[in-house]
N, C-alpha and C positions, 0 to 999 in steps of 0.2 A: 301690791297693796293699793287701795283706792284710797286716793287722797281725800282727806277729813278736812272743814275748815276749822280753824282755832275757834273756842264758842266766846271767846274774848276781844279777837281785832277782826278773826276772819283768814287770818295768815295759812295759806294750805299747807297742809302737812303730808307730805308723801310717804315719811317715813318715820320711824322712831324716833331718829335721834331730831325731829322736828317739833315732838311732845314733851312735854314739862316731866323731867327726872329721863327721860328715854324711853318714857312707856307707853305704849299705843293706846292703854288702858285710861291716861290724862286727854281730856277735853279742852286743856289749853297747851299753846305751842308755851315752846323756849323760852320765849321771848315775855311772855305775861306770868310765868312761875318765879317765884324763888325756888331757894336751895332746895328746903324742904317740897317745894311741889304744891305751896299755896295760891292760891288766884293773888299775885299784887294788886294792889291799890287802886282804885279808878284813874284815879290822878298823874299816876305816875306812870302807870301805860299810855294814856290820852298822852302824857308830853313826850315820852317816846314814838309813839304812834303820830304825832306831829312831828316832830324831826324829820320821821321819813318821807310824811306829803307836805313837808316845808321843799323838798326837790322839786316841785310844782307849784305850791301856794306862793304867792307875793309876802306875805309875812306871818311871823311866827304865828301870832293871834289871828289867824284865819287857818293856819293849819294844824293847829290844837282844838277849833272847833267845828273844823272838818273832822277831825279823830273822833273829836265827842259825839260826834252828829255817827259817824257811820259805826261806834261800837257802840253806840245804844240801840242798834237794833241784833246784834248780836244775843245770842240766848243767857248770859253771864249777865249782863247790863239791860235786860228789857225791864224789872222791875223800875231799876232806876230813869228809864225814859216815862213808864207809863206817873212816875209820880212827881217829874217835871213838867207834864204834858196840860 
C-alpha cells in the first residue's frame, strides 16, 4: 500500500489501521477522527498536534502554533488559513 498523508496533520498512513475508523477510504488518520470517523476539532488536534512538536519546540505556545502554522496548509484546514490570511 502507498502511504497516504492525513489531509489533517499530515501524519502518513501506511496502513488501515493508520486511518480514521480502519478504513483506507478516511482521508484523516487515527489520531484527527473520533469514534464515529468525524474530522475533530481544529483546536483540539492543533493541541494534540503540539504536544508532539513540543518534543522540539521550547514552549507550549510555540508548539501549538507551529501545529497551526503546518495543518493549515493541509487540504482539511486550507479554507481556514486562506480566511486568516
Amino acid at each position: 500500500m502507498k502511504t497516504k498523508p492525513c489531509s489533517s496533520c499530515g501524519y502518513p498512513m501506511g496502513s488501515a489501521k493508520d486511518h480514521g475508523l480502519g478504513r483506507l477510504s478516511m482521508p484523516y488518520c487515527l489520531h484527527c477522527t473520533d469514534e464515529q470517523g468525524n474530522l475533530k476539532d481544529f483546536e483540539e488536534i492543533r493541541a494534540l498536534f503540539g504536544t508532539w512538536i513540543l518534543k522540539t519546540a521550547k514552549t507550549k505556545e510555540g508548539a501549538e502554533f507551529l501545529a497551526g502554522w503546518l495543518m493549515s496548509y493541509q487540504p482539511a484546514w486550507q479554507k481556514r488559513r486562506k480566511a486568516t490570511a
